[in-house]
C-alpha positions as CSV (number, residue, x, y, z in Angstrom):
1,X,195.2,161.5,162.3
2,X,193.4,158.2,162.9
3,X,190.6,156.8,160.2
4,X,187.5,157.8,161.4
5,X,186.4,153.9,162.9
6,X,189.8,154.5,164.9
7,X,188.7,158.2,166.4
8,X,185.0,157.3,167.2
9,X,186.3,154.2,169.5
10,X,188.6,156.7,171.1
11,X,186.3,159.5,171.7
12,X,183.9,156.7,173.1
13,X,186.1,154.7,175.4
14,X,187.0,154.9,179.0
15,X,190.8,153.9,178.2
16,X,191.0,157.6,176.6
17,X,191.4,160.3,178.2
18,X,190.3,163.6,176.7
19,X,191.6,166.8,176.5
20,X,190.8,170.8,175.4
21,X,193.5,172.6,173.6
22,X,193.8,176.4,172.5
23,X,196.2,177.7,170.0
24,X,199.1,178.0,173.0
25,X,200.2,175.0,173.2
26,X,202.0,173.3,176.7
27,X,205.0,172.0,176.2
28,X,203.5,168.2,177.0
29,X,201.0,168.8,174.6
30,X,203.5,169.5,172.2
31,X,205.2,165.8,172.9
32,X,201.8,164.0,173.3
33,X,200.6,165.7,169.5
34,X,203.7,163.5,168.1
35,X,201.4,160.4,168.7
36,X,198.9,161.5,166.4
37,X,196.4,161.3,168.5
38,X,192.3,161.5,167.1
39,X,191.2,164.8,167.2
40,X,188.2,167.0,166.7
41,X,188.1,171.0,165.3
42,X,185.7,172.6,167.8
43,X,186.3,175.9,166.2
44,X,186.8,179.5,167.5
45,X,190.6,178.3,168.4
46,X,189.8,174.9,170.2
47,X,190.5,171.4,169.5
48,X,189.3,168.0,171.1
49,X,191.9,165.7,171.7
50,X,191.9,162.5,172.6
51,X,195.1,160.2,174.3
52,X,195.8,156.8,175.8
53,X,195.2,156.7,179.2
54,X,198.6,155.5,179.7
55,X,200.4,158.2,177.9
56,X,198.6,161.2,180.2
57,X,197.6,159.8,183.7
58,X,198.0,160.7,186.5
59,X,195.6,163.6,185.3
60,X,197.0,166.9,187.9
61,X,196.5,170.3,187.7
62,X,200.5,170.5,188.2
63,X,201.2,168.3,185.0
64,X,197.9,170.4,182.7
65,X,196.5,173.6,182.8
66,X,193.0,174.0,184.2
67,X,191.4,174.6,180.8
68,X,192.9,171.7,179.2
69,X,190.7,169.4,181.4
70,X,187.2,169.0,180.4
71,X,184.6,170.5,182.6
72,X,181.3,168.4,183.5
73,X,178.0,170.1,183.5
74,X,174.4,169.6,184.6
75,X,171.5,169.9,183.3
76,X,169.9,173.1,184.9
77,X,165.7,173.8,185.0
78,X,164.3,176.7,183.6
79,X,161.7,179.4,184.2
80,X,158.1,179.2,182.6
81,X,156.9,181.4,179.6
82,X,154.7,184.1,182.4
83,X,157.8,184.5,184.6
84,X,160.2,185.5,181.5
85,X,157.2,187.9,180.0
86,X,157.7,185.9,176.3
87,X,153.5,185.5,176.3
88,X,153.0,190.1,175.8
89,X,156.1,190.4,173.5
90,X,154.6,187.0,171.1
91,X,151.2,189.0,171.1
92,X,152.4,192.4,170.4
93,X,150.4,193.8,167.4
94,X,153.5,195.1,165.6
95,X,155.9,192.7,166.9
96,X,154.5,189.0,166.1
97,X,157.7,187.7,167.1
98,X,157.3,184.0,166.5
99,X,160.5,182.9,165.3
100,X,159.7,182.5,161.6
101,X,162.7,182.4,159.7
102,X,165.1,181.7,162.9
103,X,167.2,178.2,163.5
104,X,166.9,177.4,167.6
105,X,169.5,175.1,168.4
106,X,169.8,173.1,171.6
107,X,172.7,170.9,173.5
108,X,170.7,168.8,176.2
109,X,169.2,165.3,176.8
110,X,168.0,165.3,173.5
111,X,164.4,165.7,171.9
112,X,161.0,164.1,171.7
113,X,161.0,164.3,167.7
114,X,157.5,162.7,167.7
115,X,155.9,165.1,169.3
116,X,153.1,167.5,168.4
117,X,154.5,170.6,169.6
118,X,157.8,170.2,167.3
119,X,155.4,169.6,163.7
120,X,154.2,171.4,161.3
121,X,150.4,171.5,160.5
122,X,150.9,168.9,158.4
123,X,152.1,167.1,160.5
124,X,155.7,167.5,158.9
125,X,158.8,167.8,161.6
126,X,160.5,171.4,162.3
127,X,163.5,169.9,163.1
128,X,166.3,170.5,160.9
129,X,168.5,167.7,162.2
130,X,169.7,166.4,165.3
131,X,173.1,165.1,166.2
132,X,173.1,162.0,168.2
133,X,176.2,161.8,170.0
134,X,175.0,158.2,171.8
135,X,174.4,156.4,168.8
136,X,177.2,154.7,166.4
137,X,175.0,153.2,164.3
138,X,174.5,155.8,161.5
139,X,176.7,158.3,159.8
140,X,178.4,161.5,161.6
141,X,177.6,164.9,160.6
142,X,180.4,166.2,158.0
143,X,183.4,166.7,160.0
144,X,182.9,165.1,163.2
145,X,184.0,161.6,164.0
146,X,181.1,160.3,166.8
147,X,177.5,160.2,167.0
148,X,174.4,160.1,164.1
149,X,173.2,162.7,162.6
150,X,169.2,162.3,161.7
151,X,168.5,165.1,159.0
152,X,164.7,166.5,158.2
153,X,164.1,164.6,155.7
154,X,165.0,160.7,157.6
155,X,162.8,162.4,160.5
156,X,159.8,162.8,158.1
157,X,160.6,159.3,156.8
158,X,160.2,158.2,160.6
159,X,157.2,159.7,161.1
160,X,155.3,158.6,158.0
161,X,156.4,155.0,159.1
162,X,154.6,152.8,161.6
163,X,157.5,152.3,163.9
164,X,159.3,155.5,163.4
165,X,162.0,154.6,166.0
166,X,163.4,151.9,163.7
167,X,164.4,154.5,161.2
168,X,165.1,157.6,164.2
169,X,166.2,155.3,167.2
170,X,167.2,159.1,169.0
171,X,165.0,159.2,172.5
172,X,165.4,162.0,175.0
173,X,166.7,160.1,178.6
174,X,165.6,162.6,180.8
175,X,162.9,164.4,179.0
176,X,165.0,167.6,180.2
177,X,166.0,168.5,177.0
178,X,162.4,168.1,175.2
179,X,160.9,170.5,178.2
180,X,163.6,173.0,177.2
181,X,162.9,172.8,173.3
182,X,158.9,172.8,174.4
183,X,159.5,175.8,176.2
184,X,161.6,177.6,173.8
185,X,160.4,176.7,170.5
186,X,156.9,174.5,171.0
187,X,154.1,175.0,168.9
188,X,150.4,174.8,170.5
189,X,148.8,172.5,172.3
190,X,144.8,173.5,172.8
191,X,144.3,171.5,175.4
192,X,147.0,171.8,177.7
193,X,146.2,175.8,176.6
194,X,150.4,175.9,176.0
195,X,152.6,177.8,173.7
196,X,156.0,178.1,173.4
197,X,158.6,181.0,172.8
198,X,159.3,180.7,169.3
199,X,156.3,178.3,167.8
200,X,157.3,178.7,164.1
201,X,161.2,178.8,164.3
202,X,163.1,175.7,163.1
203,X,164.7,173.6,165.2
204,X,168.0,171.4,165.8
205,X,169.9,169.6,168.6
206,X,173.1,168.2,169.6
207,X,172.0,164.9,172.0
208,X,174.9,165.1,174.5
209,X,176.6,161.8,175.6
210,X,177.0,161.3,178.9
211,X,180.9,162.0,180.7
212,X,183.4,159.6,181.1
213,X,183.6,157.8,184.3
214,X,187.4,159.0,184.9
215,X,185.9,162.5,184.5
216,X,183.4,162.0,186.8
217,X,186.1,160.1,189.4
218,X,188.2,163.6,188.8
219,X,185.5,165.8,190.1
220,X,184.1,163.7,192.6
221,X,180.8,163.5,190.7
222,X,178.7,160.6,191.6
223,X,178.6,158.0,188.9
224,X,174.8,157.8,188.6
225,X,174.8,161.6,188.1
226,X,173.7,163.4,185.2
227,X,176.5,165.3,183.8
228,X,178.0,166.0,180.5
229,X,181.7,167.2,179.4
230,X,182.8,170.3,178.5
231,X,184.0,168.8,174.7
232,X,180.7,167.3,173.5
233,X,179.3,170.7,174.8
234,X,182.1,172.3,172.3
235,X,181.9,169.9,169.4
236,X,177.9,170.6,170.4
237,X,178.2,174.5,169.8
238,X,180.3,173.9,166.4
239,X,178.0,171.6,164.7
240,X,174.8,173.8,165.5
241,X,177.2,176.6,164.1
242,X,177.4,174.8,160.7
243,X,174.5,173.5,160.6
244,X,173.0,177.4,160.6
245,X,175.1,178.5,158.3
246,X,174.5,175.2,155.7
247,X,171.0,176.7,155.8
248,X,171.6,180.1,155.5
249,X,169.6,180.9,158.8
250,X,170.2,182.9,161.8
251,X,171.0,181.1,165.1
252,X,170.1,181.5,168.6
253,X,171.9,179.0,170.7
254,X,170.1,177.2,174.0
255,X,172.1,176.4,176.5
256,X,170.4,175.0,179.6
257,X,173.5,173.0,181.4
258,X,175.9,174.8,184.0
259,X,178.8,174.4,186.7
260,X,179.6,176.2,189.5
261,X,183.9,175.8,188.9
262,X,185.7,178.0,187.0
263,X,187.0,181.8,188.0
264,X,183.3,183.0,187.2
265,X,184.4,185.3,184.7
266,X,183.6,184.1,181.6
267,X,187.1,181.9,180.5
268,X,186.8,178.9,180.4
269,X,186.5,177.2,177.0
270,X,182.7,176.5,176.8
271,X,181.8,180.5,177.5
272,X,185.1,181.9,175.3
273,X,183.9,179.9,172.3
274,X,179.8,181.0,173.0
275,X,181.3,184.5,173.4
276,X,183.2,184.1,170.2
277,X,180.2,183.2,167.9
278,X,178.5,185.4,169.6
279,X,180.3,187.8,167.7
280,X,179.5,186.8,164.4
281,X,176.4,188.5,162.6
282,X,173.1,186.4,163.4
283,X,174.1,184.4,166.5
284,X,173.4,184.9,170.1
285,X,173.5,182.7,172.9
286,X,171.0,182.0,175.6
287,X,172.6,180.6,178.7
288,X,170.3,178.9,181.7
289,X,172.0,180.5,184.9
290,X,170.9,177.5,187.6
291,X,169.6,178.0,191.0
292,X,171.8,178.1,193.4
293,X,172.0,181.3,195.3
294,X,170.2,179.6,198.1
295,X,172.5,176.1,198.1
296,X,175.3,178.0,200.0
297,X,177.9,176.8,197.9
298,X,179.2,179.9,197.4
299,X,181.9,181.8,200.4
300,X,183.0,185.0,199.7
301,X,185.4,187.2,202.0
302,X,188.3,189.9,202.5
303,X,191.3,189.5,204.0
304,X,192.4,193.3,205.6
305,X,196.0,192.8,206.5
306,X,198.7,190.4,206.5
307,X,198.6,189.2,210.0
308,X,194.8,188.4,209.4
309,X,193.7,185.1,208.3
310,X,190.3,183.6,207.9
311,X,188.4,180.9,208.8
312,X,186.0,179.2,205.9
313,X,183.9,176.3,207.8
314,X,182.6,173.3,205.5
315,X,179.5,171.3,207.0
316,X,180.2,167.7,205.8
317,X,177.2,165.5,206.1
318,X,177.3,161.3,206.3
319,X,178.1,159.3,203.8
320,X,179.2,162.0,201.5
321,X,181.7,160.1,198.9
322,X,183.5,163.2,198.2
323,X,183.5,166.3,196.5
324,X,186.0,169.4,195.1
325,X,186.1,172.9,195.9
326,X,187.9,175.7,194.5
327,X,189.4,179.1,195.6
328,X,189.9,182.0,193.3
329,X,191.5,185.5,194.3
330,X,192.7,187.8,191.9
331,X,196.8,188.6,192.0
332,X,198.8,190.0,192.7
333,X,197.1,189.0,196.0
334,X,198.8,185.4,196.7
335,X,197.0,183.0,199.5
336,X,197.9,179.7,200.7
337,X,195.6,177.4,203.0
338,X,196.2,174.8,206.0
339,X,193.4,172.1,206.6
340,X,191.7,171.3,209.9
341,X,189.5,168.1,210.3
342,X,186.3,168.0,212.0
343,X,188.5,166.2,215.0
344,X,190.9,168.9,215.0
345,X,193.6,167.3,213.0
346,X,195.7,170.1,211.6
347,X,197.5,170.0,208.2
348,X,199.7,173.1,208.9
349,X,200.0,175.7,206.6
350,X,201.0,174.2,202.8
351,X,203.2,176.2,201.7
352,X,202.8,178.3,197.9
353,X,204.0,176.7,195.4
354,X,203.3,177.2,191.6
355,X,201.9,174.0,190.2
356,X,202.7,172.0,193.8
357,X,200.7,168.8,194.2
358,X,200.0,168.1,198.0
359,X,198.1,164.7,199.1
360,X,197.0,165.1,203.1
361,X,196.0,162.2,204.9
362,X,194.0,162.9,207.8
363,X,194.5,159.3,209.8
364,X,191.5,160.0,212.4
365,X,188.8,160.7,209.8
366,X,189.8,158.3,206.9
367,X,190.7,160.8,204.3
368,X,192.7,162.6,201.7
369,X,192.8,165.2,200.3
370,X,194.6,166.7,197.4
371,X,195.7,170.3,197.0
372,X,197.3,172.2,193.8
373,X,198.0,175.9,193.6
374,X,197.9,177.4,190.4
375,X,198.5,180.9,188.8
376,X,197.6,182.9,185.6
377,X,194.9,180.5,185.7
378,X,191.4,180.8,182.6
379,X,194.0,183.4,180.3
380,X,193.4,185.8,183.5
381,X,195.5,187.3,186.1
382,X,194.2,184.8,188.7
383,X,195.6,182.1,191.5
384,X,193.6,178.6,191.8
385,X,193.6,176.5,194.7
386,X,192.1,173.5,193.7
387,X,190.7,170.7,196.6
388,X,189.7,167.1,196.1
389,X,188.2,165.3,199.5
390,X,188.2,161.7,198.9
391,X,185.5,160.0,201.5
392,X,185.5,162.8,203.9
393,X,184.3,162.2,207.4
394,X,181.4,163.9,208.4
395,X,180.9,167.3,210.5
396,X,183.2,170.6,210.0
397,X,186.2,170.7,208.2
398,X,187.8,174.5,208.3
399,X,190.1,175.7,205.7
400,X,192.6,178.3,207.2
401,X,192.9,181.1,204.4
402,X,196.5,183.0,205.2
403,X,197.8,186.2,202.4
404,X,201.5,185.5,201.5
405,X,200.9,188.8,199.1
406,X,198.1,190.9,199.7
407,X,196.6,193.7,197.5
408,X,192.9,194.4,198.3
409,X,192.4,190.6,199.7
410,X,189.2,189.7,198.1
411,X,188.5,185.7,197.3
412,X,186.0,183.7,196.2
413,X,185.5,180.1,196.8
414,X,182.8,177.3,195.4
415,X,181.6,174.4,196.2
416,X,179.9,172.3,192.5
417,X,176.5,172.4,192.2
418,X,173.8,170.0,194.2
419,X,173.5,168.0,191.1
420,X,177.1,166.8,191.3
421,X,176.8,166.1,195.2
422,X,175.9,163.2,197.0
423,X,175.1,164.4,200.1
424,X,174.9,167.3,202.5
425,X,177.9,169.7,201.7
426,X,177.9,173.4,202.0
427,X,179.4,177.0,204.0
428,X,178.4,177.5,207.2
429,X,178.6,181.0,206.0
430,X,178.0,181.0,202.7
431,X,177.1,184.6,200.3
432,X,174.8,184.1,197.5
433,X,176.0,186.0,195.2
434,X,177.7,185.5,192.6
435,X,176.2,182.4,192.0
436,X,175.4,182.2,188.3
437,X,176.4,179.2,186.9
């Protein structure tokens, strides 16, 4: 493995291109993992890995599996303290469930450390640590290779001093992340008459850095957006894991970022490895769901027979960059697709093929797009078929669903979430369920 100087630039820079890897290996993997690439344990099975851009592009679902690329995720709001009923269960008489004694951890924007609501009375921090993952300027937590990690005791330093961002540079971007933690674990504030969920727990966070710009080219994600990759989340999770269990404390685990992609049933690396702590004695996990059953980004349908076929009809706004969609269906049901542009233009029906790579040029409207079917997709019996528009001209584009195999013909297809779209894209008729993020 590389010295540590060696990983952090590769984890950092946009000539390396990173990847997710489980215990079963692909046989490319197995040839790229010769170069002794950088790489980080993200425990529960998973490892970071990081890799030339030269050695691994171009990036296709027909050359990786689906898990291996990184997800990106958005931050996602959440509900106040009255809506999720914390305010009766706090006051309780034999309850007083205040979160003494209990470590909150957090992956998001990172935290306001300065603030009232995360001290002590005496004016001491409740923040264990926090994990920088934008900084290089300080030392790593044990075992990682990136970011600073700020411990209690530097964070009391910094707020004893006159300038305590000279000792604690960390800042939250967005302030999303120090609303979450406010919400969750905030002490009180008299006069804004405010008290959060768990006032006397202690606290920690994991400061995401923001994706890679090839990741956000992959997905169609606009480059301004707010998004965040699916192996900082990991490495994220891992490092709140230790940190718990370096102080002997349980651990509740917030998680306020979501996508729409994936199968929607629980596989992809982020949700296997919060599943699998989970598990463990004194951790839980508490996952902000988004709102997006009224975005219509969500189409569900049945085919009955195999002469049927449906119609799924995309409204395409102006100026819309482009954007991905995916289809899911359980197998042994097996579907393939064909591709009509809002002029008419017809791509014909593309025929199944395992891993196939297809690149459609629609001449009229000024744009490609790229299909890949995959199977056995997310460790589940499931086919993929995996879209990419690139500039797509506005109005209705209709995607011809066809069975080649048909067992009860059920299938699911999403759209990301509005966060990652910049413009107007969604079903004409869309279904709202199913739309937990």
């Amino acid at each position: 493995m590389p010295d540590l100087e060696t990983c952090r630039r590769n984890i950092l820079s946009e000539d390396y291109r990173d990847f997710i890897e489980n215990r079963t290996r692909t046989p490319l993997f197995n040839e790229l993992l010769l170069q002794n690439p950088c790489e980080q344990d993200a425990g529960s099975g998973y490892t970071c890995y990081y890799f030339p851009k030269e050695s691994v592009e171009p990036i296709t679902l027909s050359r990786f599996s689906y898990n291996s690329i990184p997800q990106c995720f958005s931050p996602l709001s959440m509900e106040t303290l009255n809506q999720a009923g914390i305010l009766p269960v706090q006051n309780y008489p034999t309850l007083q469930l205040k979160g003494q004694g209990v470590l909150i951890g957090f992956l998001d924007s990172g935290i306001d450390y300065t603030s009232r609501l995360f001290r002590n009375l005496d004016g001491s921090t409740r923040i264990a640590a926090i994990w920088d993952q934008t900084i290089q300027s300080g030392t790593p937590p044990q075992g990682f290779a990136y970011g600073t990690e700020y411990t209690r005791e530097t964070i009391n330093a910094a707020l004893s001093s006159e300038d305590p961002a000279s000792l604690v540079p960390s800042v939250d971007d967005t302030g999303h992340g120090t609303f979450v933690a406010s919400l969750a674990a905030g002490g009180a504030d008299i006069s804004e008459q405010f008290l959060g969920a768990a006032p006397e727990c202690t606290i920690s966070k994991a400061k995401l850095k923001t994706a890679k710009q090839y990741l956000k080219e992959y997905y169609c994600i606009a480059s301004d957006a707010v998004c965040y990759q699916e192996t900082d989340l990991l490495l994220g999770v891992k490092y709140l894991n230790d940190l718990a269990s370096a102080l002997d404390l349980p651990l509740v685990m917030c998680i306020t970022v979501g996508t729409n992609m994936g199968g929607h049933v629980g596989t992809l690396p982020l949700p296997s490895q919060l599943g699998a702590y989970s598990l463990v004695a004194n951790r839980i996990a508490v996952i902000g769901t988004g709102n997006e059953a009224d975005k219509r980004h969500h189409y569900y349908n049945t085919i009955q027979n195999l002469s049927d076929t449906k119609t799924v009809e995309i409204r395409v706004g102006e100026n819309v960059s482009g954007f991905m969609l995916e289809l899911w269906v359980m197998i042994p049901n097996i579907l393939s697709i064909s591709i009509i542009s809002p002029s008419g233009e017809n791509s014909s029906r593309i025929s199944f093929r395992v891993g196939s790579n297809v690149e459609l040029d629609f001449l009229f409207e000024k744009t490609k797009v790229y299909v890949n079917y995959r199977l056995m997709v997310e460790k589940t019996n499931s086919e993929l078929v995996f879209f990419r528009f690139n500039t797509p001209a506005a109005g209705i584009w209709k995607i011809v669903v066809e069975p080649v195999r048909l067992i009860d013909g059920q299938f699911h297809m999403w759209l990301p979430v509005t966060e990652f779209l910049d413009g107007e894209v969604y079903f004409l008729e869309s279904d709202p369920y199913y739309t937990l993020t």
